[in-house]
VEXTISE-474111 format. One record per residue (C-alpha): z, y, x; residue number from 1. Coordinates in Angstrom, 1 decimal. Each point is the difference from the previous one (the first is absolute). Example, Ala and Ser with C-alpha at 12.3 -4.5 7.8 and 13.67 -1.06 7.14 Angstrom:
% residues 2
<<7.8; -4.5; 12.3>; 1> <<-0.7; 3.4; 1.4>; 2> 
% end
This chain:
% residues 524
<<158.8; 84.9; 236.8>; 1> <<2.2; -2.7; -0.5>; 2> <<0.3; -2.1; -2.8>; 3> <<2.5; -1.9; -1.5>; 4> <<0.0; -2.9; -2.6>; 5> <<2.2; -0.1; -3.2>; 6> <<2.9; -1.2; 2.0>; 7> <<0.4; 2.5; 2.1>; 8> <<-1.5; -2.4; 3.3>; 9> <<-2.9; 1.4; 2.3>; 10> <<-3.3; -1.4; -0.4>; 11> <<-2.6; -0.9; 2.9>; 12> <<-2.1; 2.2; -0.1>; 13> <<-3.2; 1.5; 2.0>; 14> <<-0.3; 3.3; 0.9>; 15> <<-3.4; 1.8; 0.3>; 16> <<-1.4; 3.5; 1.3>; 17> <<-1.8; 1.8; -3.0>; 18> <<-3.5; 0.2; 2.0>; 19> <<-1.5; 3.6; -0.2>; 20> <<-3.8; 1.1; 0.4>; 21> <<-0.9; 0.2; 3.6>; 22> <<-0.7; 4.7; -0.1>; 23> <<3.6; -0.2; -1.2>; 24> <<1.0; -1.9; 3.0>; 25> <<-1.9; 2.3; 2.6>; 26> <<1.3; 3.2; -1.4>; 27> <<3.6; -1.4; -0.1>; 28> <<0.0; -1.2; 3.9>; 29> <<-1.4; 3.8; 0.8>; 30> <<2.7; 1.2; -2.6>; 31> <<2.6; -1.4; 1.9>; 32> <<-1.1; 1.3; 3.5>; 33> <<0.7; 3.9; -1.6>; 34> <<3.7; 1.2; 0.5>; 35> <<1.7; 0.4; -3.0>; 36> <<-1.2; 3.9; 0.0>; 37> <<-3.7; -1.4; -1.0>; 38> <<1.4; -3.0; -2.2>; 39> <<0.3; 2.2; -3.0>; 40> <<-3.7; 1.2; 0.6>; 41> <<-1.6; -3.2; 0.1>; 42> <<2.1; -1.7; -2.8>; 43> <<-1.3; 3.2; -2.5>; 44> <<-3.6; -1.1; 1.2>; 45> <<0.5; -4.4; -0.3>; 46> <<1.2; -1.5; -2.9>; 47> <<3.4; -1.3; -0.3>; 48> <<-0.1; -3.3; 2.3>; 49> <<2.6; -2.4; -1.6>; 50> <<0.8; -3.7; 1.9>; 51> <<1.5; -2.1; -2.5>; 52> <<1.9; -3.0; 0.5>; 53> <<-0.8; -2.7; -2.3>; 54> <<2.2; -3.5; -0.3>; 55> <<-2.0; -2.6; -1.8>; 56> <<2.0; -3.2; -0.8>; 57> <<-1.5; -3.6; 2.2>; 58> <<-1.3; -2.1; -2.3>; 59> <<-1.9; -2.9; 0.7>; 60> <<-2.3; -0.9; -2.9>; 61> <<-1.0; 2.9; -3.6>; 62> <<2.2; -1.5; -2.7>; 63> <<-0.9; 0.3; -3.7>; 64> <<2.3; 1.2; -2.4>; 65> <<0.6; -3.2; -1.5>; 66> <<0.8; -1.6; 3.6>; 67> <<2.6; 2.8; 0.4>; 68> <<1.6; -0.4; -3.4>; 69> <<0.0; -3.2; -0.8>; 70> <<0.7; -1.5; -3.1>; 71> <<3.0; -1.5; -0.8>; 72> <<1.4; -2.8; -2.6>; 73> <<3.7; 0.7; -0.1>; 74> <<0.9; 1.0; -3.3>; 75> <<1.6; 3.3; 1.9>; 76> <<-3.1; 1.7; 1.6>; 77> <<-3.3; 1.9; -0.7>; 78> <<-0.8; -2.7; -2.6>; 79> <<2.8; 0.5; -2.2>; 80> <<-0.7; 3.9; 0.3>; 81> <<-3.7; -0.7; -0.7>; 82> <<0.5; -2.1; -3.2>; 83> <<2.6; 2.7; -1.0>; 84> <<-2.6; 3.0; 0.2>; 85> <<-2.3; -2.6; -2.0>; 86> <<2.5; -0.2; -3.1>; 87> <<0.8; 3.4; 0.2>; 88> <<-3.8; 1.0; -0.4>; 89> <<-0.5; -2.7; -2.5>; 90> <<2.5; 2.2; -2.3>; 91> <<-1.3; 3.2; 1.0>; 92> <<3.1; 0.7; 1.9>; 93> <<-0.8; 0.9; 3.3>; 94> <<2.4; 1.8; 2.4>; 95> <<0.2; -0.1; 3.6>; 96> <<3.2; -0.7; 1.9>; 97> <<-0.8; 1.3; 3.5>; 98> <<-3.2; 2.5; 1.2>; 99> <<-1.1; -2.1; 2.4>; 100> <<-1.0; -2.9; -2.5>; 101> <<-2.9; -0.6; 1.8>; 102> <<1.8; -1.6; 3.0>; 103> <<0.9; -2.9; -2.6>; 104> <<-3.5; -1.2; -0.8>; 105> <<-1.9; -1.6; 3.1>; 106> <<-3.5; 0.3; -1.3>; 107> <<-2.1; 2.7; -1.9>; 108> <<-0.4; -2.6; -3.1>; 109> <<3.6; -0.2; -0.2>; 110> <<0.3; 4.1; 0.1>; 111> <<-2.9; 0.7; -1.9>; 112> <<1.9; -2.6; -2.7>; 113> <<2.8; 2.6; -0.2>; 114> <<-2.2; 2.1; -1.6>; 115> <<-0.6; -2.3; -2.8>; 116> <<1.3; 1.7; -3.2>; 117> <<2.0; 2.9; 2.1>; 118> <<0.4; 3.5; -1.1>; 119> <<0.2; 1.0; 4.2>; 120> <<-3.0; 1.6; 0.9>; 121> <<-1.8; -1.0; -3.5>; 122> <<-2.8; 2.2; -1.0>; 123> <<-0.7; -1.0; -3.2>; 124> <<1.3; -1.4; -3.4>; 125> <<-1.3; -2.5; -2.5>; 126> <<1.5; -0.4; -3.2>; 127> <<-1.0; -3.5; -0.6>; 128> <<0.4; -1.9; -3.7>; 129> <<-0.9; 0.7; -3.4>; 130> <<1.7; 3.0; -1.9>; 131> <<3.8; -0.8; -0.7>; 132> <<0.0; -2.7; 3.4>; 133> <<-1.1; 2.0; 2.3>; 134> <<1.3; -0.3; 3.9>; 135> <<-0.4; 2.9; 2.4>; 136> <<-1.0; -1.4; 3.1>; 137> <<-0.5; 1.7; 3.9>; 138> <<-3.5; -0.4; 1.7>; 139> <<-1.1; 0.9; 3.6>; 140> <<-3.2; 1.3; 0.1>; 141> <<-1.1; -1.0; 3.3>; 142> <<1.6; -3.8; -0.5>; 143> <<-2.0; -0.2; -3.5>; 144> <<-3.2; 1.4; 1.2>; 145> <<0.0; -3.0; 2.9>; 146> <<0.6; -2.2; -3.1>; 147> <<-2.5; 0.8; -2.4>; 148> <<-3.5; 1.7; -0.1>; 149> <<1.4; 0.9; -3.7>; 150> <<2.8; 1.9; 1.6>; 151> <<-1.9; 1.5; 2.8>; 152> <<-2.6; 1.5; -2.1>; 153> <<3.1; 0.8; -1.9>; 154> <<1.3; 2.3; 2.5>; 155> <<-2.6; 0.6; 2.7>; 156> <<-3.4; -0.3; -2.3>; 157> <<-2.2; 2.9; -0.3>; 158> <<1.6; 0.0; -3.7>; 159> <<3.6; -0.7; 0.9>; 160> <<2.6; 2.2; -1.6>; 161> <<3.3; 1.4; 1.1>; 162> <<2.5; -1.3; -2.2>; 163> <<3.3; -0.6; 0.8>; 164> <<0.8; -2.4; -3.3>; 165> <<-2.8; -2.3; -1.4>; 166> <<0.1; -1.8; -3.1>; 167> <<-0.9; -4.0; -0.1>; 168> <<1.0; -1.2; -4.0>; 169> <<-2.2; -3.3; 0.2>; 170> <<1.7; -1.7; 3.0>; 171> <<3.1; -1.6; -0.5>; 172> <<3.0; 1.8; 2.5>; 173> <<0.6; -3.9; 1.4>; 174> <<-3.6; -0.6; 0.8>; 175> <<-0.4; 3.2; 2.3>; 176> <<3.0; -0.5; 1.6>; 177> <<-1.2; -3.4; 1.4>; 178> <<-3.6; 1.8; 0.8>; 179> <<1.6; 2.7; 1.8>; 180> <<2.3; -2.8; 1.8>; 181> <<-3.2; -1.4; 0.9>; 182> <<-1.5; 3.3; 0.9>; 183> <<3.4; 1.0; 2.3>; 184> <<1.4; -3.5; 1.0>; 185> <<-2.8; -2.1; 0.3>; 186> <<1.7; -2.2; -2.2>; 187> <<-0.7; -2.1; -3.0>; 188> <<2.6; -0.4; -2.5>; 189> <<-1.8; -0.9; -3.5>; 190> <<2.3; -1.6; -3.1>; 191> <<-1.4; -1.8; -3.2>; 192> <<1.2; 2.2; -2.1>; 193> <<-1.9; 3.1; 1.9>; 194> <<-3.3; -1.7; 1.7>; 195> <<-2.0; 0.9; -2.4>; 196> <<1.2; 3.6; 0.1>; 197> <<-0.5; 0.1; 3.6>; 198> <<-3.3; -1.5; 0.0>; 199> <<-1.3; 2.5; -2.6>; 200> <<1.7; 3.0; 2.7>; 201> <<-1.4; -1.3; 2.9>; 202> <<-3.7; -0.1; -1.5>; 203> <<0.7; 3.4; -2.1>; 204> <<0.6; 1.1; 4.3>; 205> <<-2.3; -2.1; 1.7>; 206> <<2.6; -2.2; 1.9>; 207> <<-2.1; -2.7; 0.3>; 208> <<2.2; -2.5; 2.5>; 209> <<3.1; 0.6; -2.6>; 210> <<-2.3; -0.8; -3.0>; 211> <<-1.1; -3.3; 1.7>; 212> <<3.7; -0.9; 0.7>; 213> <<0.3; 0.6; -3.6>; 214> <<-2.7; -2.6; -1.7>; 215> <<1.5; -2.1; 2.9>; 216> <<3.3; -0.1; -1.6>; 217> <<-1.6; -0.1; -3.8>; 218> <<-2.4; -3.3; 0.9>; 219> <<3.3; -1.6; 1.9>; 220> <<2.0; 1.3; -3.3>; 221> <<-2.5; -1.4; -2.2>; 222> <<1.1; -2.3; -2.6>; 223> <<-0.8; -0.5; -3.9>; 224> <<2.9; 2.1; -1.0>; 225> <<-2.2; 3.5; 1.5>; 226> <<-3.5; -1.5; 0.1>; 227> <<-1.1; 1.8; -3.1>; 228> <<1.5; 3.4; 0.9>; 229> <<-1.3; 0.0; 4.2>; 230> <<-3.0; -1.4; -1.5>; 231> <<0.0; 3.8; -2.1>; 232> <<0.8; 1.8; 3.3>; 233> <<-2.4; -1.7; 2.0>; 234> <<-2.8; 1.4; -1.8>; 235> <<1.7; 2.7; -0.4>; 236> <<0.4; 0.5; 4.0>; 237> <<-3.3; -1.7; 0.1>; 238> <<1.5; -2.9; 2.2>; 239> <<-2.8; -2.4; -0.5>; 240> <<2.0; -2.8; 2.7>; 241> <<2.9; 0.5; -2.4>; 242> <<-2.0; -0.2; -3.3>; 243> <<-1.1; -3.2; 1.5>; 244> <<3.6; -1.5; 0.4>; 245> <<0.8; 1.1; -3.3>; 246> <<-2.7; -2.0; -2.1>; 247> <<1.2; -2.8; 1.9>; 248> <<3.4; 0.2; -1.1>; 249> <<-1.4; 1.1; -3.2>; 250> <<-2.6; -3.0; -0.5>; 251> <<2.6; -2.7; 1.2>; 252> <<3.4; 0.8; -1.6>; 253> <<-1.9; 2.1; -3.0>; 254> <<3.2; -1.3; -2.5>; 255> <<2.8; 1.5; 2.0>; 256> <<-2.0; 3.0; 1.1>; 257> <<-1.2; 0.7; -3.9>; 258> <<4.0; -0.8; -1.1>; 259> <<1.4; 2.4; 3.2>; 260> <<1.2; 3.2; -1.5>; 261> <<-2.4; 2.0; 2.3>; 262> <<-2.7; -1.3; -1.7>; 263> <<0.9; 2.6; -2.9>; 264> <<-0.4; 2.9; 2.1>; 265> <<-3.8; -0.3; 1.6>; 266> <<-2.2; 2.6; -1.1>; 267> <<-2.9; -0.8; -3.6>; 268> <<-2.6; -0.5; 3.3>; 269> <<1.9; -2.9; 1.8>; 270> <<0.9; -1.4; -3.2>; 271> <<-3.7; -0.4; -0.9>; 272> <<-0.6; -1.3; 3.3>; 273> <<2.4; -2.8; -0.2>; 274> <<-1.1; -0.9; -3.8>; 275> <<-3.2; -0.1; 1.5>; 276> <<0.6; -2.5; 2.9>; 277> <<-1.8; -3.0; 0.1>; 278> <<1.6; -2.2; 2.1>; 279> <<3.6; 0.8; -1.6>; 280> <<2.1; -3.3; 0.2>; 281> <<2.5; 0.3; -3.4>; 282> <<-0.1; -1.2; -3.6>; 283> <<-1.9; 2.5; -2.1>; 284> <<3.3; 0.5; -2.5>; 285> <<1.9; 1.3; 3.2>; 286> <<-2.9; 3.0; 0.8>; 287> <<0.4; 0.7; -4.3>; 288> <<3.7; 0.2; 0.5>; 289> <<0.1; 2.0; 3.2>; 290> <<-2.7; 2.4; -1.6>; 291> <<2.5; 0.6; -3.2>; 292> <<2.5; 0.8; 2.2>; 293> <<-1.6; 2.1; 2.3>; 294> <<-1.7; 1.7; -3.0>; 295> <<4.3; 0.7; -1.4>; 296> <<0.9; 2.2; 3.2>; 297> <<-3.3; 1.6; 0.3>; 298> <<1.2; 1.5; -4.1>; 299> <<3.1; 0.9; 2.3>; 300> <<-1.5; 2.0; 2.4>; 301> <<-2.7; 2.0; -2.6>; 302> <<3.4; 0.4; -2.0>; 303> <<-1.4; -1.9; -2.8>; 304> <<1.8; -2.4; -2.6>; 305> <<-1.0; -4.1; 1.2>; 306> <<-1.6; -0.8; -3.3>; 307> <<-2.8; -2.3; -0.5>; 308> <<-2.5; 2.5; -0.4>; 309> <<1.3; 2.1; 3.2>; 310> <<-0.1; -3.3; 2.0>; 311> <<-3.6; -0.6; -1.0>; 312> <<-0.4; 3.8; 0.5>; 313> <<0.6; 0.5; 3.5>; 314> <<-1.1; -3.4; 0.6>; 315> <<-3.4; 0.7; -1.0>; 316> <<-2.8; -1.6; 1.0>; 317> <<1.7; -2.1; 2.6>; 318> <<1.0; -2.2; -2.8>; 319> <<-2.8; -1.4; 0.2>; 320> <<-0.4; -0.8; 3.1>; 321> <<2.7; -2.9; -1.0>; 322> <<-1.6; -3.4; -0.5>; 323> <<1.7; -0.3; -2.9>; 324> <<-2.4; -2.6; -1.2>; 325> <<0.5; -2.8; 2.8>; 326> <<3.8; -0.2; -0.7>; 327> <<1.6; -3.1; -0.9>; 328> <<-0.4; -0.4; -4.0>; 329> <<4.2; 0.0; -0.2>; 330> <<0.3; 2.7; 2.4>; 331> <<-2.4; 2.3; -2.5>; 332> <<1.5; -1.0; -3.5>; 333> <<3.8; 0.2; 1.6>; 334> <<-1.0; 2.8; 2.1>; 335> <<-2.6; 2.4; -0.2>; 336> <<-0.7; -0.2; -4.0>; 337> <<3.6; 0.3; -1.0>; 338> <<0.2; 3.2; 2.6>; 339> <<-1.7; 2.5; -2.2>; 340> <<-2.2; 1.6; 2.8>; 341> <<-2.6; -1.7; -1.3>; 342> <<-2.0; 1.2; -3.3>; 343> <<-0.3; -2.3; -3.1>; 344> <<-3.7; -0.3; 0.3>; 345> <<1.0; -0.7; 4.3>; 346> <<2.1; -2.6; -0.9>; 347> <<-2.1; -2.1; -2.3>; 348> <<-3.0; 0.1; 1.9>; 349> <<2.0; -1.2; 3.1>; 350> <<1.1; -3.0; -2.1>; 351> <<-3.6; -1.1; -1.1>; 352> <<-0.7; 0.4; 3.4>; 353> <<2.6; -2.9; 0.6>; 354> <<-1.4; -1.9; -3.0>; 355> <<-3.4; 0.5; -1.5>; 356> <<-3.2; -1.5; 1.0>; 357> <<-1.7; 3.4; 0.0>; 358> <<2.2; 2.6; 2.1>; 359> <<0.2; 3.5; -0.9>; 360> <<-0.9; 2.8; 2.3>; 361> <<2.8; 1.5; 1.7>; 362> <<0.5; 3.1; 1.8>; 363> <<3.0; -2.0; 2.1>; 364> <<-0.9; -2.0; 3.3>; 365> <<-0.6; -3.2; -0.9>; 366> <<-0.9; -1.7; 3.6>; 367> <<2.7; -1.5; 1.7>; 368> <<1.8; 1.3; 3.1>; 369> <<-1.4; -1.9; 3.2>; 370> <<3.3; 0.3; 1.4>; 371> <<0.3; -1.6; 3.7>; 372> <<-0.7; -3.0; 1.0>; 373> <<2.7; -1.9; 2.2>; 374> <<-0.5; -1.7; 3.6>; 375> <<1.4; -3.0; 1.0>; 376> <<2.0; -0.6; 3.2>; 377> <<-1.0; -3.8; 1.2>; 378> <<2.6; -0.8; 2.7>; 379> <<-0.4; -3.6; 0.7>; 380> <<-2.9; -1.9; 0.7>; 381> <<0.7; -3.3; -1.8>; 382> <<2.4; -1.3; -2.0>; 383> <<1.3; -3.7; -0.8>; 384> <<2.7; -2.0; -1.8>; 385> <<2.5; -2.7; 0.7>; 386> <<1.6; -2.3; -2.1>; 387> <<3.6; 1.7; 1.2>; 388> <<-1.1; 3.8; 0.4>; 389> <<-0.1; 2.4; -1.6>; 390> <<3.4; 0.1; -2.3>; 391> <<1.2; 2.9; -1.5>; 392> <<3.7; -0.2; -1.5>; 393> <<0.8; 3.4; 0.5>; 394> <<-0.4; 1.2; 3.5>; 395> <<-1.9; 2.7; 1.2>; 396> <<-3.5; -0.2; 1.4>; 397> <<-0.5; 3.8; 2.2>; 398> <<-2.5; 1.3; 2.4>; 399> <<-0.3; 3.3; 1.5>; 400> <<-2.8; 2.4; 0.5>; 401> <<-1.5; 3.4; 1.0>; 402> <<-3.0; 1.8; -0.7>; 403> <<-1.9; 2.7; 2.0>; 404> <<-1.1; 2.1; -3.0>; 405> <<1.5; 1.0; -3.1>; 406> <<-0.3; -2.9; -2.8>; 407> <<1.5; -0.4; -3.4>; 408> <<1.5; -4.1; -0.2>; 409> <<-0.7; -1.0; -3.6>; 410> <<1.3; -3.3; 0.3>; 411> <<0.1; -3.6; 1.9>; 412> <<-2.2; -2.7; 0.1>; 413> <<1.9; -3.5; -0.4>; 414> <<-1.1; -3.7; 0.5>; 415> <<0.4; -2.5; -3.1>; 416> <<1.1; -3.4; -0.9>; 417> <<-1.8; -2.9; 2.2>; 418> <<0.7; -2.1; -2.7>; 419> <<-2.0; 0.6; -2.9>; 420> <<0.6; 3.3; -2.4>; 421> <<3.7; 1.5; 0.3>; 422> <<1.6; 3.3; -1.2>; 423> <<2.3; 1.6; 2.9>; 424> <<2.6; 3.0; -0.6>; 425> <<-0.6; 2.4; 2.5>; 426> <<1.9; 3.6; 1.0>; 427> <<-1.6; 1.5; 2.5>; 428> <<1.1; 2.6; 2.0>; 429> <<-1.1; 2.9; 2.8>; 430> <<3.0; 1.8; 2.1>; 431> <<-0.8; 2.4; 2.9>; 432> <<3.7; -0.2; 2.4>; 433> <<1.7; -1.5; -2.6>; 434> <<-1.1; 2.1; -2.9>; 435> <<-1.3; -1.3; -2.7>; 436> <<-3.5; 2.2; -1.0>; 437> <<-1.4; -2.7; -2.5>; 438> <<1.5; -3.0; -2.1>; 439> <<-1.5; -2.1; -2.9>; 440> <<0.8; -3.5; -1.6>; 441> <<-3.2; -1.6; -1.6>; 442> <<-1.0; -3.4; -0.5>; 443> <<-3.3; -1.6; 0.9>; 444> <<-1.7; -2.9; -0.6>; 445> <<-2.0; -2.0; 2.6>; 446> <<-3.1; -2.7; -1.3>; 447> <<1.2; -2.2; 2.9>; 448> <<-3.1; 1.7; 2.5>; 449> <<0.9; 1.3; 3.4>; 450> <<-0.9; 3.4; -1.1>; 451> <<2.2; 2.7; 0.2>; 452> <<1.4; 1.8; -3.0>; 453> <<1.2; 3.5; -0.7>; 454> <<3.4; 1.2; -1.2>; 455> <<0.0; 3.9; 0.2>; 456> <<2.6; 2.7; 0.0>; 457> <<0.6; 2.2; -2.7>; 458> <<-1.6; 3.1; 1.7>; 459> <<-1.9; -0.6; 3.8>; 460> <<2.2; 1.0; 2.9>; 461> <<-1.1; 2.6; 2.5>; 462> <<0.1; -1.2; 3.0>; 463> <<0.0; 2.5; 3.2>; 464> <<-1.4; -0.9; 3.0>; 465> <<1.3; -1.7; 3.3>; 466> <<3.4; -0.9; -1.7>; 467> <<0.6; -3.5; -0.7>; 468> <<1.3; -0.9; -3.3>; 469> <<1.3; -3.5; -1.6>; 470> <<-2.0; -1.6; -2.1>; 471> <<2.4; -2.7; -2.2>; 472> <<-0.2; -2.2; -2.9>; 473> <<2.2; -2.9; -1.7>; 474> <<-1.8; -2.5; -1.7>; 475> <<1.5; -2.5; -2.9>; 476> <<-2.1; -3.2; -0.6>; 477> <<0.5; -3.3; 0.0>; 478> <<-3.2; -1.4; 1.6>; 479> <<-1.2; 0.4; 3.6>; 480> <<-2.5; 2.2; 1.0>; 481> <<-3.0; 1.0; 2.3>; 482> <<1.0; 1.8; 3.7>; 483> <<-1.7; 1.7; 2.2>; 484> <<-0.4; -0.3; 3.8>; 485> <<-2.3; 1.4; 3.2>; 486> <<1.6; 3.2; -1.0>; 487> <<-1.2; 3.3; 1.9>; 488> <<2.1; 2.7; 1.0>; 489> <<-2.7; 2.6; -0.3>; 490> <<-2.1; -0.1; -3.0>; 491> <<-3.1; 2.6; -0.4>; 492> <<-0.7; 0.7; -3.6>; 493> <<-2.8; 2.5; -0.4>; 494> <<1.3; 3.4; 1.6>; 495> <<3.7; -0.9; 0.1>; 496> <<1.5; -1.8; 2.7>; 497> <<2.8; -2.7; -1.2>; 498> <<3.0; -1.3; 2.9>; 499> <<2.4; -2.9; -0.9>; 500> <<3.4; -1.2; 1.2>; 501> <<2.7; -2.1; -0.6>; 502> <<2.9; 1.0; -2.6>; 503> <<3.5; -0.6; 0.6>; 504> <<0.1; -0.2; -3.9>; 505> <<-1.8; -2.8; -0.3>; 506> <<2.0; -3.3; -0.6>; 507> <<-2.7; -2.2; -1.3>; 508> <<-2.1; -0.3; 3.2>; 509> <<-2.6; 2.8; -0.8>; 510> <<-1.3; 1.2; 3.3>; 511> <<-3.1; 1.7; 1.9>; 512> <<-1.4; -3.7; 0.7>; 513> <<0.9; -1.2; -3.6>; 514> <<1.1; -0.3; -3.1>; 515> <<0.4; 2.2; -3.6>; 516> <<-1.6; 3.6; -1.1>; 517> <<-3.4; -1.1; 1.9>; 518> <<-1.7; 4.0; -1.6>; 519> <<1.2; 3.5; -0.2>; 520> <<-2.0; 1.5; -2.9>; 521> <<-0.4; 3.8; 0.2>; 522> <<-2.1; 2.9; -0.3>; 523> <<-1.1; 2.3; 2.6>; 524> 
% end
């Protein structure tokens, strides 16, 4: 036989006797001694004898598919084509241009990917989504079963059932897309908006690699803005590495996370919890207000009126879980008496609390919040003063760092005057590539000591690990003050591991070996 390549030219080829058993070799030689008058005999007593000629192409070295078909990066080849038939099944919209669409996918991934939301060869329906959303999706059996132990008991258990159509109503049509993406492409393509869907899918399915990926994204994603709703998924999900994260967003930027508007929808139980938490770092009028406003939108969603008495209704006995007692006295009187939450009889008790000798029992909290305490970043190992240095009229003393764990900057420590007691202006500021993430303008005074005093931002930064970030401020005085100098450019502070350099913003001669901002004050 010869063959041919798609261009019509002849190939090398080998060509090879078929090799028969050895009794069919003897009885063909005496065969072929017979005339042709006993030929007919003997063939009705043999069977047939066939020599086939077989041409086998000369190859040096077995080639993999993905050696033979290559891929390509021209925007005109497979790649294009494969990205197309990834949109189209995206949208549900699959068709197949040509029946040999194998031949443009080099490896079984990339063909088994195909499949991936497809109606060719599907075997079974989901209709994914709540009543009135719903989105009918195609499923493989065979692809899914490989997937998920949920799926192969599904439709190989001893209990499976033969449906053609099953109904999922508490998984969002988004979030089991990007499982069975997972599942088909080996591919992970999670969204904010949909993470927590898809983690809730991929645990409802035991895909445990996908639901890693997923906390992955939600710790990187973490910020004060969703600390108090992951925080409700967590223990939801029972993430306990994730809970973690959260209460330390939680405990260090409690103001912003108890003002983010995700704060009103946690669950009565992670409300408690929070209400509860010791080592929450906010002002105690800030946890009453946050609790009056969560308190509004729960009326929402039990479809009641946001009166008073509703508030304190679904509210309950979390109330008191507010340490209503260890507010400021203007916060109370401007704040929580005037609110109406609170009962007459609540409300006068509270303010002999504030005032008499004898205090009234309460059924509020009256022990103070421990809150967190901060650490201090010590980067130089001296400091000194000269009758000429150091001047501020206006110029910018900067420093950069990086940290290798997560930490929360809640503000700068700052030398003082070297001649006697002085009051400095002082805005401080922290930018990571360029952006500004914190800003403040205080004023300190300094007794003349070369101690270092605070100035502090409005809410502490969070600060992610192994970035650098710019650590300015812009200090207003008249009088000279203390510098430091020895710096280090690695500074160990408990478990957190501190690395300075220069910054091209600093025009007042701060630097690694010396100079302004001699602490980093932060929780961790």
């Amino acid at each position: 036989i010869l063959m041919v390549d798609e261009k019509g030219k002849n190939m090398k080829c080998l060509t090879f006797f078929l090799m028969l058993p050895e009794t069919v070799k003897n009885r063909s030689k005496k065969s072929s001694k017979k005339g042709n008058s006993s030929s007919s005999s003997s063939s009705s007593k043999l069977p047939p004898v066939c020599y086939e000629i077989i041409t086998l192409k000369t190859k040096k070295k077995k080639k993999m598919a993905a050696d033979i078909f290559p891929r390509k990066k021209p925007a005109n080849t497979n790649t294009t084509a494969v990205q197309q038939y990834h949109q189209q099944n995206l949208n549900n919209n699959n068709t197949i241009p040509a029946p040999n669409w194998q031949g443009l996918y080099p490896t079984i991934r990339e063909r088994n990917a195909v499949m991936f939301n497809n109606d060719l060869m599907a075997d079974v329906h989901f209709v994914v989504g709540p009543p009135g959303a719903t989105q009918r999706l195609p499923g493989h059996k065979y692809v899914l079963a490989v997937g998920s132990s949920v799926f192969h008991a599904m439709f190989y258990g001893e209990l499976a059932e033969d449906k053609d159509e099953i109904r999922i109503p508490d998984v969002e049509p988004a979030a089991f897309l990007a499982m069975l993406k997972y599942i088909y492409c080996d591919e992970i393509d999670l969204a904010a908006d949909t993470v927590l869907a898809t983690l809730y899918a991929a645990k409802k399915y035991i895909v445990p690699h996908l639901a890693r990926a997923c906390v992955n994204f939600l710790e990187t994603s973490l910020s004060a803005k969703n600390a108090c709703v992951l925080l409700s998924q967590s223990c939801l999900f029972e993430e306990p590495d994730l809970t973690q994260r959260c209460w330390e967003v939680i405990d260090a930027q409690a103001e912003l996370a108890l003002k983010s508007e995700g704060f009103c929808d946690i669950d009565f139980q992670t409300l408690e919890s929070i209400l509860r938490r010791e080592t929450l770092n906010a002002k105690e009028i800030v946890v009453f207000e946050a609790a009056l406003n969560w308190a509004e939108v729960e009326c929402q969603r039990q479809e009641l009126t946001a009166t008073i008495e509703n508030k304190r209704k679904v509210l309950g006995k979390a109330l008191y879980l507010i340490r209503i007692p260890t507010m400021a006295l203007d916060d109370f009187a401007n704040g929580a008496a005037q609110s109406g939450i609170l009962t007459l009889n609540e409300t006068n008790d509270i303010f002999l609390w504030y005032t008499a000798a004898k205090k009234p029992e309460l059924q509020f909290v009256s022990k103070p919040r421990k809150g967190l305490v901060p650490q201090r970043c010590h980067r130089f190992q001296s400091c000194a003063y000269r009758s000429n240095q150091w001047r501020y009229r206006g110029r910018c003393d900067s420093i950069q760092f990086a940290v290798d764990k997560r930490v929360f900057i809640a503000g700068f420590g700052l030398y003082g005057s070297s001649c006697g007691s002085a009051e400095y202006s002082a805005k401080i500021e922290l930018k990571r590539q360029g952006v500004i993430l914190g800003q403040n303008l205080s004023k300190y005074f300094s007794d003349g000591s070369s101690n270092t005093f605070p100035v502090w931002f409005e809410y502490p930064v969070q600060i992610e690990p192994d970035t650098f970030y710019t650590a300015s401020v812009i200090l207003d005085g008249n009088e000279l003050s203390y510098f430091g100098q020895e710096g280090m450019t690695e500074v160990q502070c408990g478990k957190v591991t501190v690395q300075f350099q220069c910054s091209s913003d600093s025009t007042n001669g701060t630097g690694v070996q010396g100079g302004q901002i001699p602490e980093l004050i932060f929780y961790a």
